[in-house]
VEXDREN-2710 file (C-alpha; in Angstrom, 1 decimal):
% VEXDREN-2710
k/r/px/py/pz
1/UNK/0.0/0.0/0.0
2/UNK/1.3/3.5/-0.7
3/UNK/2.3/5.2/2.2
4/UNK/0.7/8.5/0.8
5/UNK/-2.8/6.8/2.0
6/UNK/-1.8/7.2/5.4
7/UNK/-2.7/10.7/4.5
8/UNK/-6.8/10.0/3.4
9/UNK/-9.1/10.7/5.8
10/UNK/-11.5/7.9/6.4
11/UNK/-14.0/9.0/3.6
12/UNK/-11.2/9.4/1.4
13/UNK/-9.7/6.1/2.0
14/UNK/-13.2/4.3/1.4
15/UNK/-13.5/5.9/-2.1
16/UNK/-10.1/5.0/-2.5
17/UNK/-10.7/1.1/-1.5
18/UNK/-14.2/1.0/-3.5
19/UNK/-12.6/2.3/-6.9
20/UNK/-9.4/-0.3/-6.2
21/UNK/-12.2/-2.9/-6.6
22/UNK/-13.8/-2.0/-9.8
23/UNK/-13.4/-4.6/-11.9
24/UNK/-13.5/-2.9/-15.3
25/UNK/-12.0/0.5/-16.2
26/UNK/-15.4/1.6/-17.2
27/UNK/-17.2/1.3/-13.7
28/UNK/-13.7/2.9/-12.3
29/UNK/-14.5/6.0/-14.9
30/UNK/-18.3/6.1/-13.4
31/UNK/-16.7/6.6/-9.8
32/UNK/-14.9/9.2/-11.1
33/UNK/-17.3/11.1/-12.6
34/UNK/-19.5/11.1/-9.2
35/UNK/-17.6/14.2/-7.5
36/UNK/-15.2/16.3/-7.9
37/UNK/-13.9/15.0/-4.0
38/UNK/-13.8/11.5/-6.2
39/UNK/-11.9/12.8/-8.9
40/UNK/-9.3/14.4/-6.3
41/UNK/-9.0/10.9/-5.2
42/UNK/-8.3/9.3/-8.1
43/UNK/-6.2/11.8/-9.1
44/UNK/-3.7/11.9/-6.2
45/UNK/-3.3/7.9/-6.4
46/UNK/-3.7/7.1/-10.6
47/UNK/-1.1/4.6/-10.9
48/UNK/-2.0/2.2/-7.7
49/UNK/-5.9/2.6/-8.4
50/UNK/-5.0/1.7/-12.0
51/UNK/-3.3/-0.9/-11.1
52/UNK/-5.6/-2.8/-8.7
53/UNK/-7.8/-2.1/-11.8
54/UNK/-5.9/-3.9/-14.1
55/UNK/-5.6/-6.7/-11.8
56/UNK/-9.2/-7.3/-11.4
57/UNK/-9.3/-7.9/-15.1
58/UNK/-6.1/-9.6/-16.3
59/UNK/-5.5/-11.4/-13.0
60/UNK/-1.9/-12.1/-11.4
61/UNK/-0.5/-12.2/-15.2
62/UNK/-0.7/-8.5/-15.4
63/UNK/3.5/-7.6/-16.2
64/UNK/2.8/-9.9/-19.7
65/UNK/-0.2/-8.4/-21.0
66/UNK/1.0/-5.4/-20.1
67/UNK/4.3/-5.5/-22.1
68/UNK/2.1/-7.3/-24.8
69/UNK/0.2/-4.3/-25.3
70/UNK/2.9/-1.8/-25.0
71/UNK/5.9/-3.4/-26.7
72/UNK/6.7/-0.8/-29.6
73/UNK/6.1/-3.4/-32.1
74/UNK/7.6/-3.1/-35.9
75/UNK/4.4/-1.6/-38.1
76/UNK/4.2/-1.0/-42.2
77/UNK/1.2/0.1/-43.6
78/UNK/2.2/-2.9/-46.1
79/UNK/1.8/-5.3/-43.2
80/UNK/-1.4/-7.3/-43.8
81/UNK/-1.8/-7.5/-39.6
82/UNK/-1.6/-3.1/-39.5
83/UNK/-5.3/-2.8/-39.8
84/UNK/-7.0/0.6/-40.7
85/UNK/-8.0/0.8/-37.0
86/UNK/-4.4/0.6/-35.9
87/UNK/-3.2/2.9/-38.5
88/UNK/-6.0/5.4/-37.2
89/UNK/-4.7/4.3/-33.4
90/UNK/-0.9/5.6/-34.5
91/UNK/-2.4/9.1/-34.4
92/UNK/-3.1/8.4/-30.5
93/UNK/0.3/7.2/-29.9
94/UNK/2.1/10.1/-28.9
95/UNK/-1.0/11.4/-26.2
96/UNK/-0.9/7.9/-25.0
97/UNK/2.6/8.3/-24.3
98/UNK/3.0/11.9/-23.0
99/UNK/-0.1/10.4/-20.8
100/UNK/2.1/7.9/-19.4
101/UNK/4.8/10.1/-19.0
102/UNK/3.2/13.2/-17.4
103/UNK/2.1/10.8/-14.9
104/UNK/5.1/8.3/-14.3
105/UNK/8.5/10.6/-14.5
106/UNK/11.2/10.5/-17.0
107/UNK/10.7/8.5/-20.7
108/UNK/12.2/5.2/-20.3
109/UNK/14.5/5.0/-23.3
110/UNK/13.9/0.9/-23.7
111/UNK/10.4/1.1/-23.3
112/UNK/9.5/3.8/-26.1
113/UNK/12.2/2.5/-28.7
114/UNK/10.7/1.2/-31.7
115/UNK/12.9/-1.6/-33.3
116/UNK/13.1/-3.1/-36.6
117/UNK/12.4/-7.1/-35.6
118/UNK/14.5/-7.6/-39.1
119/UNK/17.2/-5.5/-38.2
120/UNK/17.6/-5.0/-34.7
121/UNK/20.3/-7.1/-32.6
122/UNK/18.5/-10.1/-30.7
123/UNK/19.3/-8.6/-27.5
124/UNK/17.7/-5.4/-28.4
125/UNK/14.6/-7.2/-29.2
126/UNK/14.6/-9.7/-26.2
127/UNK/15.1/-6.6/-23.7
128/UNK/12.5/-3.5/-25.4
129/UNK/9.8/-2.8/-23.3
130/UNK/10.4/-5.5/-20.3
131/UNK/7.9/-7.1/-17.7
132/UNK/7.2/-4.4/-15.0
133/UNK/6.0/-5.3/-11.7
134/UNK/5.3/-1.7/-10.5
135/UNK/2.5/0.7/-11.0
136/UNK/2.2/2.5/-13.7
137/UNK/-0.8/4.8/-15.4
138/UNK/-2.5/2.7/-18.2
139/UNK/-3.7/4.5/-21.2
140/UNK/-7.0/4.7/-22.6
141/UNK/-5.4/2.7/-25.6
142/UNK/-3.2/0.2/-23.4
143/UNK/-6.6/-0.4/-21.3
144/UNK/-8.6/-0.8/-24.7
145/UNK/-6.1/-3.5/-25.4
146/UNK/-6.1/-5.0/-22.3
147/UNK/-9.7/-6.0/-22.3
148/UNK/-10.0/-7.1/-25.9
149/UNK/-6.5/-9.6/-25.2
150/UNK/-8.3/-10.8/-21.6
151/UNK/-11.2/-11.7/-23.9
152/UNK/-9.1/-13.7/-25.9
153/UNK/-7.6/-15.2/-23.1
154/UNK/-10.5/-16.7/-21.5
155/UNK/-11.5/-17.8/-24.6
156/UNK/-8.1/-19.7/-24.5
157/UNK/-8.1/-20.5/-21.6
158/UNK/-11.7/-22.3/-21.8
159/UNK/-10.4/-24.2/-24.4
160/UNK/-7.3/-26.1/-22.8
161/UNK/-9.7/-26.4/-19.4
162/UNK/-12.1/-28.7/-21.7
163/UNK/-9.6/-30.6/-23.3
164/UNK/-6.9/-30.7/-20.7
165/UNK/-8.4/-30.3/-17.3
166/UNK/-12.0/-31.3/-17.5
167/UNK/-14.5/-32.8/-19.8
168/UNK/-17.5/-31.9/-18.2
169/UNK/-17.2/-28.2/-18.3
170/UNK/-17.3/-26.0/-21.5
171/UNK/-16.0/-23.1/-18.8
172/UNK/-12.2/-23.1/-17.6
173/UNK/-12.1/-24.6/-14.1
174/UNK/-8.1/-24.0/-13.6
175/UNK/-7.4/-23.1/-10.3
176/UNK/-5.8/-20.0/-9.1
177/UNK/-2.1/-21.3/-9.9
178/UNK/-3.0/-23.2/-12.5
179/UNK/-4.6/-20.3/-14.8
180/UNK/-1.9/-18.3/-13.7
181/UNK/1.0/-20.5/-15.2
182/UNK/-1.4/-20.8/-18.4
183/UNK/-1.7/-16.9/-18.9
184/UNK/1.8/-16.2/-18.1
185/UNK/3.1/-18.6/-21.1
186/UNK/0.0/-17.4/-22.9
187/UNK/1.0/-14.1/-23.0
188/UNK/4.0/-14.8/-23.6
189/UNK/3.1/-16.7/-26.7
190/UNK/1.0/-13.4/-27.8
191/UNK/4.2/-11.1/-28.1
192/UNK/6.1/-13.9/-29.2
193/UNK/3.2/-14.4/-32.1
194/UNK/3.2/-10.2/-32.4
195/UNK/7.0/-9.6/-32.7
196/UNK/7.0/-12.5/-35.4
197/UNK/3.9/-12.7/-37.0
198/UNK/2.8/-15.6/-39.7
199/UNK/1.6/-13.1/-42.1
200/UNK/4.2/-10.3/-42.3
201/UNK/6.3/-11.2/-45.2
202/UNK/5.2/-11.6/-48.8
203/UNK/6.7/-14.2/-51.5
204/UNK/9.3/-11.6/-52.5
205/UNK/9.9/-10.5/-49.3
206/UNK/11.0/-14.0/-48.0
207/UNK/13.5/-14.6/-51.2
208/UNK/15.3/-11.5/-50.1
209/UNK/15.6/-12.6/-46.5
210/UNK/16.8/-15.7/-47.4
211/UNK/19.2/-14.2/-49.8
212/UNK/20.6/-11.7/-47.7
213/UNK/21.0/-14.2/-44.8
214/UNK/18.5/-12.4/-42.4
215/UNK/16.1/-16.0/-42.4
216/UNK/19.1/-17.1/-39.8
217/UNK/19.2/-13.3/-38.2
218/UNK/15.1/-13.8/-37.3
219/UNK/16.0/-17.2/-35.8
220/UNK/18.5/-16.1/-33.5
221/UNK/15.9/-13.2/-32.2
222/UNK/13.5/-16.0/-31.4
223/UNK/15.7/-17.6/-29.4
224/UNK/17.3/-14.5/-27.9
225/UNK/13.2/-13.6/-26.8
226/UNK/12.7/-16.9/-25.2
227/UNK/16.2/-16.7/-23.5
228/UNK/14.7/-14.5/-21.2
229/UNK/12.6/-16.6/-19.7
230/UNK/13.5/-19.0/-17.0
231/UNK/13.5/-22.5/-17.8
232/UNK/10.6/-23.7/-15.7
233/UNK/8.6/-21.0/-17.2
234/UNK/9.7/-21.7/-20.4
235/UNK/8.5/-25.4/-19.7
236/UNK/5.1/-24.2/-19.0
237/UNK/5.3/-21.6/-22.6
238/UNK/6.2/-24.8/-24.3
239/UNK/3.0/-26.9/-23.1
240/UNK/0.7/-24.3/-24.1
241/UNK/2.8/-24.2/-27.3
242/UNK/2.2/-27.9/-27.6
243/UNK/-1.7/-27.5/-26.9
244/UNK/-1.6/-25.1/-29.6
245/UNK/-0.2/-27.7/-32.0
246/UNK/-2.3/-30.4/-31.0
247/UNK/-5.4/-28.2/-31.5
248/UNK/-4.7/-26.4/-34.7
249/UNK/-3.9/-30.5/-35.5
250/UNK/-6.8/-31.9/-34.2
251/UNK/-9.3/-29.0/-35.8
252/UNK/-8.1/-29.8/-39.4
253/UNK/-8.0/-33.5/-39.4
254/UNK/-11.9/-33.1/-38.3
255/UNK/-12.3/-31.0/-41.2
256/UNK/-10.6/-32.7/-43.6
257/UNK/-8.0/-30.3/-44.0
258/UNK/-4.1/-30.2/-44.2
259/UNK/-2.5/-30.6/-40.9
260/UNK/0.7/-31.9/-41.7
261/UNK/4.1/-30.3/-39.4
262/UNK/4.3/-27.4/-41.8
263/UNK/0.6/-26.4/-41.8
264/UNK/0.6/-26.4/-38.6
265/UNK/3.7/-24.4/-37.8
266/UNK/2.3/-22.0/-40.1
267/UNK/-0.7/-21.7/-38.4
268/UNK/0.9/-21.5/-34.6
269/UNK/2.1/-18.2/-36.5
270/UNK/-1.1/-16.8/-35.2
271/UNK/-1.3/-17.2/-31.8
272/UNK/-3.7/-17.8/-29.0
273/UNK/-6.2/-15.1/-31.0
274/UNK/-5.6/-17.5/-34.7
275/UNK/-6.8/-20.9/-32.3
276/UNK/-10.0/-19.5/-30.7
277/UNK/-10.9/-18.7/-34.2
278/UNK/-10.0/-21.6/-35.3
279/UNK/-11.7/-23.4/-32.6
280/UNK/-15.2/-21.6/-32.9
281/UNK/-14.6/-21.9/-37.1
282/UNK/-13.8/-25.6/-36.5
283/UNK/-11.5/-25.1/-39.4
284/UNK/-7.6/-23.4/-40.1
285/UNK/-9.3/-22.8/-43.4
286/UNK/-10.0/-18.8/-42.4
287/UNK/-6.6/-18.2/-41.6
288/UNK/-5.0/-18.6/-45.1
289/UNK/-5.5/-15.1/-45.7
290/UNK/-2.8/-14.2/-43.1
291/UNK/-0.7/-17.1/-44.0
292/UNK/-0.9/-17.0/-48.0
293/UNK/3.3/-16.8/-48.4
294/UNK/4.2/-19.1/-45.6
295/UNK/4.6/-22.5/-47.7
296/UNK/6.8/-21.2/-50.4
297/UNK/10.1/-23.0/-49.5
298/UNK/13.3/-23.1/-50.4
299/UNK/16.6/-24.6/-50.0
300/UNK/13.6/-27.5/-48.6
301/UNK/12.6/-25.5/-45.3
302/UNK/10.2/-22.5/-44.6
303/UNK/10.9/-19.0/-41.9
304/UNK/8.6/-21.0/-39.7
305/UNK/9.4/-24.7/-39.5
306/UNK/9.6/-25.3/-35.7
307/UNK/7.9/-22.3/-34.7
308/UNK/8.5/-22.7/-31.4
309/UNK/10.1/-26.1/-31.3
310/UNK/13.7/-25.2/-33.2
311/UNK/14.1/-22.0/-30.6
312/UNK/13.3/-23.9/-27.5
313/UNK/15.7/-26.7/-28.5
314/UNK/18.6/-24.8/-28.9
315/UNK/17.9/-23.1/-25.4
316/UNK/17.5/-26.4/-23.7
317/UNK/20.8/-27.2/-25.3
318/UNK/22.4/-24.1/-24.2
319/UNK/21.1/-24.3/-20.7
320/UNK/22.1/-28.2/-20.4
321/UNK/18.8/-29.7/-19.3
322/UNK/17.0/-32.1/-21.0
323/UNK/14.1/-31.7/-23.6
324/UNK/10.3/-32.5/-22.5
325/UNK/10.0/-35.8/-23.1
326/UNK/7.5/-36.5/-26.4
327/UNK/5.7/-39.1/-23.9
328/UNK/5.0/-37.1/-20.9
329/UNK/1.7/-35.0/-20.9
330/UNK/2.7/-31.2/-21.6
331/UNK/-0.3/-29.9/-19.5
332/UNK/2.2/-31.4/-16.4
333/UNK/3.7/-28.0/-16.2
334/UNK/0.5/-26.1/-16.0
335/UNK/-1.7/-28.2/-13.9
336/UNK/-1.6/-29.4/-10.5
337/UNK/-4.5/-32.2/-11.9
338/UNK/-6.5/-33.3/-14.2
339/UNK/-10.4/-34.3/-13.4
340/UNK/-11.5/-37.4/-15.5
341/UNK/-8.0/-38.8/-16.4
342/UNK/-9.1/-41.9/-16.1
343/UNK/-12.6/-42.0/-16.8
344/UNK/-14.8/-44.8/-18.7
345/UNK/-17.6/-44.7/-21.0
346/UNK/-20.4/-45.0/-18.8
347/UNK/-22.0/-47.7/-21.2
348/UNK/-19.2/-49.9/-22.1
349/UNK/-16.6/-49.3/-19.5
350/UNK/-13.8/-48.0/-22.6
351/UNK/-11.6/-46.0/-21.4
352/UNK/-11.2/-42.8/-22.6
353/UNK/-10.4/-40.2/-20.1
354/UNK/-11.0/-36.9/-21.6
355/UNK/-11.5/-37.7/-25.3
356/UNK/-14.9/-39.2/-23.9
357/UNK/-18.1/-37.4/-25.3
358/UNK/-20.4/-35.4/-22.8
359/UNK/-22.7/-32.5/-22.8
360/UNK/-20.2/-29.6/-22.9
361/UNK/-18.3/-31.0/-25.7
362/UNK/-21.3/-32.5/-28.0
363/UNK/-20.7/-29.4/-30.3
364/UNK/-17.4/-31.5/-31.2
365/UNK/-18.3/-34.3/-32.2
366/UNK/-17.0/-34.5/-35.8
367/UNK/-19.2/-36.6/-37.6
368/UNK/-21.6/-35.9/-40.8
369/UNK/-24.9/-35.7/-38.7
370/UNK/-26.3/-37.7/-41.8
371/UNK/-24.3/-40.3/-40.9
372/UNK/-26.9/-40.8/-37.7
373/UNK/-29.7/-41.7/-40.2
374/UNK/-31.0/-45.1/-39.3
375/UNK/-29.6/-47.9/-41.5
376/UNK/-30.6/-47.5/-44.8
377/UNK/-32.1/-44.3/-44.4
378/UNK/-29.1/-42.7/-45.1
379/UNK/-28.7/-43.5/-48.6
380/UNK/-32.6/-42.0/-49.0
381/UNK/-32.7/-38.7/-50.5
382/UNK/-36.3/-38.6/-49.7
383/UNK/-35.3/-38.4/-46.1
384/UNK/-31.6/-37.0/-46.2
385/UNK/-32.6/-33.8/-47.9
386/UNK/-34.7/-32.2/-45.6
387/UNK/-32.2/-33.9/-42.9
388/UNK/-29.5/-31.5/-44.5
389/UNK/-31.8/-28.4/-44.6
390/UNK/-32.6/-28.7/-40.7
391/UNK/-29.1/-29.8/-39.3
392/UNK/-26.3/-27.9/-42.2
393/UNK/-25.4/-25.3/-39.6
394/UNK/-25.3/-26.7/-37.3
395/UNK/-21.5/-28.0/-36.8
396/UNK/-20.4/-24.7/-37.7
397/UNK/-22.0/-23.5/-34.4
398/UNK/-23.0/-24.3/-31.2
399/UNK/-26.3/-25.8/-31.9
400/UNK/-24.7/-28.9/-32.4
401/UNK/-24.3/-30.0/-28.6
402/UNK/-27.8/-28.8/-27.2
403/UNK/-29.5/-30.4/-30.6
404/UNK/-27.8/-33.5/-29.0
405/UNK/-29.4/-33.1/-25.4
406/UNK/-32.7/-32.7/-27.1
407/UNK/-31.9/-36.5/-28.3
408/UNK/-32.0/-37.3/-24.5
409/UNK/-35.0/-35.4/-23.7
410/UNK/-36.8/-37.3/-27.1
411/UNK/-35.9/-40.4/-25.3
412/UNK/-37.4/-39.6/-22.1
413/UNK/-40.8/-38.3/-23.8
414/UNK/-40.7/-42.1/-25.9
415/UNK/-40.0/-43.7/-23.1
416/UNK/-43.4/-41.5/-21.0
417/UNK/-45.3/-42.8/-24.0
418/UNK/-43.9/-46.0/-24.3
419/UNK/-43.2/-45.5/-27.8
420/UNK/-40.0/-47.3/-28.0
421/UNK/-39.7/-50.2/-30.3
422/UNK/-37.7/-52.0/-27.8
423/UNK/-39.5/-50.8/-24.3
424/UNK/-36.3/-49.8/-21.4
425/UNK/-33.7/-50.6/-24.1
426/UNK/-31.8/-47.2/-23.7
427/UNK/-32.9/-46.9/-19.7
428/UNK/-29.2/-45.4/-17.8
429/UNK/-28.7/-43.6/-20.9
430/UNK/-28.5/-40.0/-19.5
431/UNK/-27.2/-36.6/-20.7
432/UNK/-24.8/-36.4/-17.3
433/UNK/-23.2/-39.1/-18.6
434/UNK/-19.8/-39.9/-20.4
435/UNK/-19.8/-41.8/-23.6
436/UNK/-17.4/-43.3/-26.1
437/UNK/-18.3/-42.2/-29.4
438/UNK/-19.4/-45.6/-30.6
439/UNK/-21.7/-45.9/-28.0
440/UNK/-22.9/-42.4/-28.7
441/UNK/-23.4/-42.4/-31.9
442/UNK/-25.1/-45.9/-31.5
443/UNK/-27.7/-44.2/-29.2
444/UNK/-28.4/-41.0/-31.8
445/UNK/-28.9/-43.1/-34.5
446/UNK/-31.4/-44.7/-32.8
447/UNK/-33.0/-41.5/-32.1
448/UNK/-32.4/-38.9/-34.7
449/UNK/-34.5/-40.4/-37.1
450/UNK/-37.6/-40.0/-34.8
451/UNK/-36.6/-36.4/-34.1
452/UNK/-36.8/-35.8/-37.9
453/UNK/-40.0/-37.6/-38.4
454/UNK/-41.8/-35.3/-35.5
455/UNK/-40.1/-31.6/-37.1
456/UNK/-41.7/-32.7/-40.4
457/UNK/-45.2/-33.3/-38.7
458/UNK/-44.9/-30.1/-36.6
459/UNK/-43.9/-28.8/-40.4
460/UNK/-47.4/-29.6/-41.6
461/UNK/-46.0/-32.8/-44.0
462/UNK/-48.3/-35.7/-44.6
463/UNK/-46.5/-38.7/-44.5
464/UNK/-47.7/-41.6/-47.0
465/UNK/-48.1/-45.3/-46.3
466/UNK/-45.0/-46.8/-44.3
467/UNK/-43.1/-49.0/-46.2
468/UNK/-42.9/-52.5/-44.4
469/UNK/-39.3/-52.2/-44.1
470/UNK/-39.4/-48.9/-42.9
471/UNK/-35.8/-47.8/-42.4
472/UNK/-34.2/-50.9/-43.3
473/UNK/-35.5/-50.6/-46.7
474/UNK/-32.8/-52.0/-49.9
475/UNK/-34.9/-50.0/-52.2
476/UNK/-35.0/-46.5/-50.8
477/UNK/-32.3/-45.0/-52.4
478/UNK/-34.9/-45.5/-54.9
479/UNK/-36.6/-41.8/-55.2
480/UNK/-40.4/-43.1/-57.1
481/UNK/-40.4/-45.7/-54.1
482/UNK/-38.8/-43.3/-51.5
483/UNK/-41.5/-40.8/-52.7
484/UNK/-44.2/-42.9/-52.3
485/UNK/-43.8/-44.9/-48.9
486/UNK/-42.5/-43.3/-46.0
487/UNK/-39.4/-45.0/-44.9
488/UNK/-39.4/-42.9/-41.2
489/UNK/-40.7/-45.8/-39.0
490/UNK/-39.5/-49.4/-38.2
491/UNK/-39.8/-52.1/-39.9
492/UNK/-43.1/-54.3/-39.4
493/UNK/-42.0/-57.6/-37.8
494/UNK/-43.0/-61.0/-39.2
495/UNK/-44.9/-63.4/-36.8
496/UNK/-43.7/-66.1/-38.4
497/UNK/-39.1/-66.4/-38.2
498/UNK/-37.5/-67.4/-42.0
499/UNK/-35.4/-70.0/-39.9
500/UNK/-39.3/-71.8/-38.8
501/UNK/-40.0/-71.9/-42.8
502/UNK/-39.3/-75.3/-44.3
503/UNK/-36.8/-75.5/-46.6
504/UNK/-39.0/-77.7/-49.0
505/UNK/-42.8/-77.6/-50.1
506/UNK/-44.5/-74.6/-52.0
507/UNK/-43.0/-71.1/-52.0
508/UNK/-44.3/-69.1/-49.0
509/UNK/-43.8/-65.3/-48.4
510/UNK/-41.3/-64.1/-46.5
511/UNK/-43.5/-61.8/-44.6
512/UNK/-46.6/-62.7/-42.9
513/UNK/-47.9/-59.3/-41.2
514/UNK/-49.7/-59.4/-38.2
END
């Protein structure tokens, strides 16, 4: 606490306290504006009210995001990542500074240098604008920042909780330490991703590099900006690195799309803001804009092969300890444990830990919802075209996962109605529960087609005759036949089994209907 609050009287310390706790910079700016005896407050104690502020939003990780947000970073208006709102925010620059400044004493030389990545020294680089512990006034533009990167970050941060921590819950349940180590490599990663972005150097720009030896110069500033991290934090920078890989990885190969070691170091190119994109896209597809040059190669590598991997090896190497090892879990140096490590699919006992399916993961699932169409329904355009219509989006979105629980509550209003064709078959089938995807997918394909056949009769359709085969029909790929039977019901069961007909005598039918 600043001794200068010994000072306050009581009032004055309590207005003082109250805007300390504000926990965004927009509810500090209403306290402000109550009183001029509030203004005087805030006015005689900007940096350590500012701070607290900034806390309350960015959490214990504050000295990163800061520097992330004020590190003089290299801009051309040629760069595809200086945006029009960023060239308008260069006319703010200089007030943000004096701001700063007129507040906080002298210029600090380091701090308000702005270096050419291609050109300065590595140390220059690694050193500009370093992690500061003590207050400081924040800028309207450095608090702007702040919020939209937090943003981000809990975005992130959600995103390794579900598929490192816990399966259960679409909302990060890290604890205290835990998020803290996340957001600290996280941030980390962010200047890292902003001093050497994916998308800043065109086709011609990266023959030049390469032939005026700079590729190796760029290398040598990656590892110089990592260098300056100690090696247990760097441990924890390179499992968030590795959970980016494995997600970029993971969110092509569901989509069919390239996700081979140089796509994907390509793609790490664009940080924790390129995979929460990714991740609600469920596709890399969107960020080829930003990373149209990065696969021209020559002399057989790219600027980014081993985005982070290259640089962290040669620090290991430097600092004589020994490389993560490929079969240890990453998340080991971010969290204390995991919840559902060893967890079973509640149906068939496979083990599956966190890969199993449940509710706040559903909108995962990578499958072609067509593909839950019973039998031989899927192959019926009768059927599979207004299928499509209803369910296209849904993938792209998060309708996927409720659409999914409304299969559970379907079952529970068949099962009311005793509806179901085989009576307590899918009783201890719940939506709390954890499921393999076979065993999922088993269970929606027994319902899906019943939740079609009900949002076509809410629809007003009129279905014809039922086929006797109903969705087990050989012939509904067959559009006159789909057309004129409807194939949306079970087959009608013979009372008499082929196995009791003899095998000699006159020809019988192989379907005696009740």
């Amino acid at each position: 606490m600043p001794a200068s609050l010994n000072s306050l009287s009581f009032q004055e310390d309590f207005v003082y306290r109250l805007m300390t706790f504000c926990p965004t910079f927009s509810a500090l700016g209403s306290i402000i504006r109550v009183s001029r005896s509030f203004n005087r407050v805030f006015r005689s104690h900007p940096k350590s009210i500012m701070q607290a502020v900034a806390y309350n939003i960015v959490g214990p990780s504050l000295p990163q995001a800061l520097r992330v947000v004020r590190y003089p970073y290299r801009r051309e208006y040629g760069d595809p990542k200086y945006s029009d709102s960023e060239k308008d925010s260069d006319s703010e620059k200089d007030s943000d500074s004096d701001e700063r400044n007129s507040n906080s004493g002298p210029k600090d030389s380091d701090s308000e240098e702005d270096p050419d990545e291609s050109k300065s020294t590595p140390n220059t680089i690694a050193n500009t604008c370093p992690e500061e512990r003590d207050a400081t006034i924040i800028t309207a533009k450095e608090q702007r920042k702040l919020m939209e990167n937090t943003e981000v970050m809990d975005a992130f941060e959600n995103i390794y909780s579900l598929t490192r921590k816990d399966h259960t819950s679409k909302t990060s349940v890290l604890t205290w330490e835990e998020s803290w180590r996340f957001r600290r490599a996280a941030y980390r990663i962010m200047l890292f991703c902003n001093l050497f972005p994916a998308s800043r150097y065109g086709i011609e720009a990266l023959y030049t590099l390469e032939e005026d030896g700079e590729v190796e110069e760029i290398r040598q500033q990656r590892v110089a900006v990592l260098s300056t991290y100690p090696t247990d934090e760097l441990r924890e920078l390179y499992a968030v690195a590795q959970f980016m890989h494995d997600t970029f990885a993971a969110i092509a190969l569901a989509n069919g799309e390239p996700h081979d070691e140089e796509t994907i170091d390509a793609v790490l190119g664009t940080g924790p803001d390129g995979l929460t994109r990714a991740w609600e896209q469920r596709s890399i597809d969107d960020l080829e804009e930003e990373l149209y040059n990065l696969f021209t190669e020559w002399g057989g590598v790219t600027l980014n092969d081993g985005f982070f991997t290259t640089p962290l090896a040669k620090i290991w190497e430097a600092r004589g300890v020994e490389m993560p090892d490929d079969g240890e879990a990453a998340s080991n140096y971010i969290l204390d444990k995991v919840v559902g490590a060893d967890d079973t699919c509640s149906q068939c006992a496979t083990p599956g830990g966190l890969k199993l399916l449940t509710e706040a993961n559903w909108d995962r699932l990578s499958l072609q919802l067509s593909d839950l169409l019973k039998n031989k329904l899927k192959s019926c355009l009768v059927v599979t075209a207004p299928f499509v219509g209803l369910t296209e989006d849904m993938y792209k979105s998060d309708k996927q996962g409720p659409w999914i629980a409304g299969m559970f509550s379907l079952k529970k209003f068949l099962g009311m109605l005793a509806l179901h064709d085989t009576p307590g078959a899918w009783d201890g089938w719940e939506r709390d529960m954890s499921y393999c995807q076979p065993c999922l997918t088993k269970f929606l394909e027994d319902h899906v087609w019943k939740w079609l056949l009900l949002e076509q009769l809410k629809a007003g359709w009129v279905p014809p005759e039922n086929c006797e085969d109903g969705y087990d029909c050989k012939i509904a790929h067959k559009r006159a036949h789909a057309s004129a039977k409807n194939h949306l019901c079970e087959p009608i069961k013979s009372d008499v089994d082929e196995a009791d007909v003899p095998s000699a005598g006159p020809r019988r039918s192989k379907r005696l209907h009740k």
